[in-house]
BATISE-360851 format. One record per residue (C-alpha): residue number from 1; chain; x, y, z. Coordinates in pm, 1 decimal. Example, Ala and Ser with C-alpha at 12.3 -4.5 7.8 and 13.67 -1.06 7.14 Angstrom:
% residues 2
(1 A (1230.0 -450.0 780.0))
(2 A (1367.0 -106.0 714.0))
This chain:
% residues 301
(1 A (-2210.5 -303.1 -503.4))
(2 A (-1858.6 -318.6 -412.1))
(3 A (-1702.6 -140.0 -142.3))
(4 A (-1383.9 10.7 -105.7))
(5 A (-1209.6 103.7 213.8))
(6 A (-901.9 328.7 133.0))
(7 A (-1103.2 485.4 -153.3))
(8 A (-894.2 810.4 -173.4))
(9 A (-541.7 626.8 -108.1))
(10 A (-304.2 556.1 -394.3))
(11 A (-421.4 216.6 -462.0))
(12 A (-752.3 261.8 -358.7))
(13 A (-874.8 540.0 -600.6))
(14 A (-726.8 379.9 -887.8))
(15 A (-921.9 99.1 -859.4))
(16 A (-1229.0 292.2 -767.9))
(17 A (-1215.5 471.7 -1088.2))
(18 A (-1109.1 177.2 -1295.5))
(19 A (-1429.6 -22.1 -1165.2))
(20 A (-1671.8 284.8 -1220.4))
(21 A (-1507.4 349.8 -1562.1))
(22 A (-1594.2 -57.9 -1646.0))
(23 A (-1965.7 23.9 -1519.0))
(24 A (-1956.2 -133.6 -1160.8))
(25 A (-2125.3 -5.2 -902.1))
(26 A (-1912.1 179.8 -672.5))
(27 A (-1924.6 271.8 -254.8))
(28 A (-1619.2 492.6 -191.6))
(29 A (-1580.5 483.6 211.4))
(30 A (-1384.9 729.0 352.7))
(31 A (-1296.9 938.8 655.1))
(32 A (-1326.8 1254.5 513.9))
(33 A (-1603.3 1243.4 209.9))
(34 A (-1479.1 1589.8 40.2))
(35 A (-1159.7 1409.9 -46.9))
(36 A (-1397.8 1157.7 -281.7))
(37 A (-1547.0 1434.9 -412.1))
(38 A (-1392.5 1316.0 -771.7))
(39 A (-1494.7 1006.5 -723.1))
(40 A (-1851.4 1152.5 -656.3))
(41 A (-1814.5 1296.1 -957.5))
(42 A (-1761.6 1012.5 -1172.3))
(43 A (-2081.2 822.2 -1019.6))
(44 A (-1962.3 652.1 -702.9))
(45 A (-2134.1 661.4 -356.5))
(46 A (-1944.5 821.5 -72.2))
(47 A (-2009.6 742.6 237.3))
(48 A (-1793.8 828.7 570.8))
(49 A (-1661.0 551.6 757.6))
(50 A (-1397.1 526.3 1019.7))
(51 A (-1194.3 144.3 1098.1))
(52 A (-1210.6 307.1 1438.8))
(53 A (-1567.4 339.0 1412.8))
(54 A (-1712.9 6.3 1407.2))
(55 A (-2076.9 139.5 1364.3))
(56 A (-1929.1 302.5 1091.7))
(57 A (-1838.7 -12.8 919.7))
(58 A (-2180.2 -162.7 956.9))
(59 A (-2307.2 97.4 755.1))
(60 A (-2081.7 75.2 493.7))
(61 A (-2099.5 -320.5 438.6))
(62 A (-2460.7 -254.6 429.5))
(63 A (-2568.9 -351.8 118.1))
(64 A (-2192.3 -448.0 -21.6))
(65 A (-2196.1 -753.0 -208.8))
(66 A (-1806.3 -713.1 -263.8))
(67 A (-1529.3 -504.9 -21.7))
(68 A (-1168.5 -402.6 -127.5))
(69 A (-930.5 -306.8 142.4))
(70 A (-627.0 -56.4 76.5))
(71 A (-629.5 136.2 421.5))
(72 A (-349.4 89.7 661.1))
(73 A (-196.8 305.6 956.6))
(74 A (176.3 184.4 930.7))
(75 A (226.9 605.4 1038.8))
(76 A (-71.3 664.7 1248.6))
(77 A (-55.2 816.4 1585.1))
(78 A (-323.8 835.4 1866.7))
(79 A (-614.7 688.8 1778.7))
(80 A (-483.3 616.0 1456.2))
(81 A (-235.0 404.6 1592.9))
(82 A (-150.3 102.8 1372.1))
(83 A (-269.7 -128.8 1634.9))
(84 A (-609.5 8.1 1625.0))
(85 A (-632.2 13.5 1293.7))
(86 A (-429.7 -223.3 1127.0))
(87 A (-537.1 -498.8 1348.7))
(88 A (-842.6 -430.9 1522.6))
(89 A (-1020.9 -209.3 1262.3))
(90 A (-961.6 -452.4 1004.2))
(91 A (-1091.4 -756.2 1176.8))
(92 A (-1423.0 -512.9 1279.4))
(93 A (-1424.9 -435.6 928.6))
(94 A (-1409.2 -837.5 829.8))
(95 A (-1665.0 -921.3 1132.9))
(96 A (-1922.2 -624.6 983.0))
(97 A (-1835.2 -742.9 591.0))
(98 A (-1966.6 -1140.1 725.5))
(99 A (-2234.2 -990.8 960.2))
(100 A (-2401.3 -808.0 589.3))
(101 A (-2350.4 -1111.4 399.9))
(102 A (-2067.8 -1038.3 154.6))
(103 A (-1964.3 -1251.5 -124.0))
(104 A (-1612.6 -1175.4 -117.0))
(105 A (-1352.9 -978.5 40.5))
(106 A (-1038.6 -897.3 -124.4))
(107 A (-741.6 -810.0 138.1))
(108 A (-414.7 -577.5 77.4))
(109 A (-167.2 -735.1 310.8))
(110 A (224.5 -704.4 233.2))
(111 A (512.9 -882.2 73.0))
(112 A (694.8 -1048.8 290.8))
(113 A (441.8 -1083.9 582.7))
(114 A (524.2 -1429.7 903.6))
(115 A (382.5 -1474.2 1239.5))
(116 A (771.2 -1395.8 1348.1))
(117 A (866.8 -1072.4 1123.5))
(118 A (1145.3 -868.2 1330.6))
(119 A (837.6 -543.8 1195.6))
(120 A (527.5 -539.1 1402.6))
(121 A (312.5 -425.3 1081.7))
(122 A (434.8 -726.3 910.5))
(123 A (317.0 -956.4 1157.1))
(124 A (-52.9 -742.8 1235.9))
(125 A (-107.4 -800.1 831.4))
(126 A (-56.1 -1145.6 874.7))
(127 A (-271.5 -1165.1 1182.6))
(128 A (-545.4 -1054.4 1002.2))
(129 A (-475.4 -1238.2 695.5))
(130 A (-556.8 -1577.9 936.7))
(131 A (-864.2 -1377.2 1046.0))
(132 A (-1009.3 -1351.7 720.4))
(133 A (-919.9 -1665.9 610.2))
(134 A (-1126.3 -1813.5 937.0))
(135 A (-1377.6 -1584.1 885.8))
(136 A (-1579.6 -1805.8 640.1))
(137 A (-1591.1 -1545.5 381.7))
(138 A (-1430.6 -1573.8 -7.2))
(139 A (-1144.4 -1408.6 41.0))
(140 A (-826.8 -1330.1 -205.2))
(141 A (-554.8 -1195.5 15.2))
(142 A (-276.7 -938.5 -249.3))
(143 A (58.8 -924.8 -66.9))
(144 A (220.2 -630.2 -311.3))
(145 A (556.9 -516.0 -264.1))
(146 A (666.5 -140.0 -171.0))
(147 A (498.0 87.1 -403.5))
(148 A (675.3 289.7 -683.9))
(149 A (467.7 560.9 -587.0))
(150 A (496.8 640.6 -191.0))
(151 A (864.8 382.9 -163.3))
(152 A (1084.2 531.2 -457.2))
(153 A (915.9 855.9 -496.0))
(154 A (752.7 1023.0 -192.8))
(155 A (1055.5 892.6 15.1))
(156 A (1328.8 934.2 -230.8))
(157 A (1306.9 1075.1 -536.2))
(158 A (1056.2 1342.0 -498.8))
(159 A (1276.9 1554.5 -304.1))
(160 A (1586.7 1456.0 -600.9))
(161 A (1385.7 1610.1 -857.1))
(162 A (1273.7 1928.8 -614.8))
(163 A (1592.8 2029.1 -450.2))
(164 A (1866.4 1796.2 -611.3))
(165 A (1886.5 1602.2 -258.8))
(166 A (1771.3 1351.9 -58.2))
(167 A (1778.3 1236.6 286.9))
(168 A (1777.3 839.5 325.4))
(169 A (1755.0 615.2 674.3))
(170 A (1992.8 359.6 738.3))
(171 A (2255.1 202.4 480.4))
(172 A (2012.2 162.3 161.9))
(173 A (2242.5 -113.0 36.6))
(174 A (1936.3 -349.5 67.6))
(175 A (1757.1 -458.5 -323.6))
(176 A (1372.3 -398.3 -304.3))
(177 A (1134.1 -450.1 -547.4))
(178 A (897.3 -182.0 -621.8))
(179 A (572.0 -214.8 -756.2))
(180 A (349.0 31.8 -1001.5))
(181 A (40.4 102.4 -782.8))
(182 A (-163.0 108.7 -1160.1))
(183 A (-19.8 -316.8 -1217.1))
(184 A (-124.7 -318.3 -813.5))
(185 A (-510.7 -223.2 -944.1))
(186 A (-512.0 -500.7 -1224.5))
(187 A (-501.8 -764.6 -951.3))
(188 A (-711.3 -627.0 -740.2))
(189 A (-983.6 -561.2 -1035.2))
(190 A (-917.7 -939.2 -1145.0))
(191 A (-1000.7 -1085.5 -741.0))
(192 A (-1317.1 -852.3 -731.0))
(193 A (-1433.0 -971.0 -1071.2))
(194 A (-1306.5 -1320.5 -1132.6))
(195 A (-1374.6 -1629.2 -936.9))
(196 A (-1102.8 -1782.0 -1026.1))
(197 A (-939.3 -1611.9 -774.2))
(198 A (-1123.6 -1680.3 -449.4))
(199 A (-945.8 -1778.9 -198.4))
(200 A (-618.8 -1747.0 -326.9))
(201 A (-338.5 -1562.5 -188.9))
(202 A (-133.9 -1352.9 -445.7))
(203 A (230.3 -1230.2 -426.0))
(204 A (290.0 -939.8 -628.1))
(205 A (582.2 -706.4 -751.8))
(206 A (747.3 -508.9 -1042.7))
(207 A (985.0 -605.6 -1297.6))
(208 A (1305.8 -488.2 -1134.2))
(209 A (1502.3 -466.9 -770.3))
(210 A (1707.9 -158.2 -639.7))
(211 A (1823.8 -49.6 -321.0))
(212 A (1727.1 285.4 -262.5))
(213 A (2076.7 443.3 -325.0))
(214 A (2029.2 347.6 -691.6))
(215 A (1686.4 435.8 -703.5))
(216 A (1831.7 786.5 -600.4))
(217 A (2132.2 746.5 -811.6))
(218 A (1846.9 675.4 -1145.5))
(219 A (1649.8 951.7 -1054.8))
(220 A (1943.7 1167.1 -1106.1))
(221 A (2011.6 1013.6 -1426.8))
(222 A (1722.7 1065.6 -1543.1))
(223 A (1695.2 1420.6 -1432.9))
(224 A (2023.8 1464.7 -1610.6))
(225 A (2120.6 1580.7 -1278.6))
(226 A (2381.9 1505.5 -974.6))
(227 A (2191.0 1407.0 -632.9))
(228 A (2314.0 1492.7 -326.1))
(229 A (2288.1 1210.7 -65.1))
(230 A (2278.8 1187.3 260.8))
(231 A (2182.0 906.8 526.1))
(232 A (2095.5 856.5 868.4))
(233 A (2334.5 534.6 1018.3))
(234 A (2165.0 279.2 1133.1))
(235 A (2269.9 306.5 1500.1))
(236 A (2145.2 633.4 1497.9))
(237 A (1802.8 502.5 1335.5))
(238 A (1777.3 225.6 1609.8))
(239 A (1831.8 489.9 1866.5))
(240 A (1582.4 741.5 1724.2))
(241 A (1292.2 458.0 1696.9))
(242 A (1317.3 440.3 2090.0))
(243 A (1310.7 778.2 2150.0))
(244 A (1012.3 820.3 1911.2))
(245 A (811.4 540.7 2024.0))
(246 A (587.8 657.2 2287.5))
(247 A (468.4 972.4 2132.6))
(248 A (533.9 856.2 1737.9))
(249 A (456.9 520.2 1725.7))
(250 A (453.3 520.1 1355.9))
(251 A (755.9 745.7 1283.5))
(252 A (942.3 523.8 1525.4))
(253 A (858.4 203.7 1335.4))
(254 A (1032.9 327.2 1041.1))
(255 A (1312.4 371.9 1174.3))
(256 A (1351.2 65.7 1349.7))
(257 A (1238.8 -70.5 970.5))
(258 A (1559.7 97.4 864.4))
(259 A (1772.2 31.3 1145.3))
(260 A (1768.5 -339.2 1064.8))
(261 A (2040.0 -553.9 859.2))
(262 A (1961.9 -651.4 560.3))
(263 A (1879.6 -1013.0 574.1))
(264 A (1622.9 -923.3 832.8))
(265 A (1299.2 -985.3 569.4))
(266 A (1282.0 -1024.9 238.4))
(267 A (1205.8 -728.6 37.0))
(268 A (1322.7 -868.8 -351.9))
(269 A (1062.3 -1029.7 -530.5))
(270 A (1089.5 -1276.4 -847.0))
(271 A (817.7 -1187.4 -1130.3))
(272 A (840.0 -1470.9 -1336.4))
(273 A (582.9 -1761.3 -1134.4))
(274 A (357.0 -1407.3 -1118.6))
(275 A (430.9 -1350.1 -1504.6))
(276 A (391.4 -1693.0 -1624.7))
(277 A (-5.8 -1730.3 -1415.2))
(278 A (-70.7 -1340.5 -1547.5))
(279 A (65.4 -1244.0 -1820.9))
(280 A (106.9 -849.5 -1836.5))
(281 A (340.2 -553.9 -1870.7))
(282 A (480.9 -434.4 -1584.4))
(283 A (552.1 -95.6 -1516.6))
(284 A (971.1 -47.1 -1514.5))
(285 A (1112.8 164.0 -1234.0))
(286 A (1267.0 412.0 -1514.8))
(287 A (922.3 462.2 -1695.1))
(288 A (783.0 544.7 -1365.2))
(289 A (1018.4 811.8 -1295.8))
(290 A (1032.2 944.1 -1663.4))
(291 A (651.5 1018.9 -1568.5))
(292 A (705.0 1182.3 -1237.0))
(293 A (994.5 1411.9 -1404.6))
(294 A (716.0 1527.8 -1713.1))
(295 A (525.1 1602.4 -1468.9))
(296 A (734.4 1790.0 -1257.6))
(297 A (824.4 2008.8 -1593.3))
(298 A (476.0 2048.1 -1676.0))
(299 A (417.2 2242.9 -1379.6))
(300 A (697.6 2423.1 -1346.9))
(301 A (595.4 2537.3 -1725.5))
């Protein structure tokens, strides 16, 4: 049984379905259990769990020979607060997953994660990345760069392709590397399933780096359109992330994120080590968005 925490998320479905589809058995945690209600569907076993909740998480490992993390809280508020979760719920989560006798526990941290990271999410993930690793569990630890899907879309080009503008924080000048969630899943799939890759940490990222202006600047190519621009200055970022903090902790972080220079931490990323130990096509940036724009003309048919 393997269980997956961040079942409905955009990493975490993908490999919940992939596994069930290759005949694994399947135990979708979740917060709200009517959002797995596809993955229900397609034979896994939902069960509600909260990384607040560490009764919860008991439960859940119950059983578990195998767990997959893809939850975080980088924009959680209240209870939800990234400090609760990020840090404390995961290291319930890894105390629960030894307490139940798991085999192995596969980790999504981040790219570019130090003890000394100027972003306090940075430094939680790699908190809890030590945790693990001192846990005494097999562990593979994925450090994936920012995701295609929530990074250049959600944040970016979604709003290109819906009302020909976008709103962006800070200078954008900055080359990223973003990653297909779907190449994401064929890692994580390999650590559950192969061995080889216990207690390994893995760095992973797409074929390409952009800053986000050209990320905007290709989605209106694509979209055989002219995108309107706009940014938030980085002093104006910096000052918003104080203002924010206290009552939205998560909201502020980003901006402080964006209000930094930037050779504060890396966020390019090198393929070719990855490439040459797994071979593979990676998903380009402009294939990615040739998707999201088919779909966006589907529905509008």
């Amino acid at each position: 049984m393997i269980l997956i925490v961040g079942s409905t998320g955009t990493l975490g479905s993908r490999v919940a379905r992939q596994l069930l589809a290759d005949g694994q058995r399947v135990r979708a945690m979740t917060r709200t259990p009517e959002k797995a209600a596809d993955l229900k569907q397609l034979g896994a076993e939902v069960i509600q769990g909260d990384l607040v909740n560490a009764a919860s998480l008991n439960r859940a490992c119950q059983g578990a020979d195998r767990v997959f993390v893809a939850a975080h809280s980088i924009l959680g508020n209240g209870k939800y607060k990234s400090e609760y979760v990020d840090d404390v719920g995961h290291c319930a989560l890894i105390d629960a997953a030894k307490r139940a006798g798991v085999s192995h526990f596969v980790y999504t941290s981040v790219y570019g994660t130090s003890p000394d990271s100027p972003v306090d999410f940075f430094r939680t993930k790699y908190k809890v990345e030590q945790y693990l690793k001192g846990s005494g569990l097999n562990f593979t630890i994925l450090r994936p760069t920012a995701f295609m899907e929530d990074h250049a879309h959600n944040f970016n080009g979604k709003s290109i392709l819906e009302k020909g503008k976008t709103s962006l924080l800070g200078n954008d000048t900055k080359p990223r590397n973003f990653v297909a969630a779907r190449d994401v899943s064929k890692f994580a799939i390999m650590a559950l399933t192969d061995s080889k890759l216990k207690n390994r940490t893995l760095e992973i990222g797409g074929p390409q780096n952009f800053t986000n202006n050209e990320v905007a600047e290709l989605y209106g190519k694509l979209a055989g359109i002219t995108p309107r621009v706009s940014h938030m200055p980085p002093s104006v970022a910096r000052a918003m992330s104080v203002i924010l903090k206290s009552f939205q902790p998560g909201i502020s972080r980003i901006m402080y994120i964006n209000s930094l220079p930037d050779d504060a931490f890396p966020e390019a990323f090198d393929p070719t080590r990855m490439l040459q130990q797994f071979p593979m096509q990676l998903t380009a940036l402009q294939e990615f968005i040739r998707e999201r724009i088919a779909e966006r003309n589907g529905a509008a048919k």
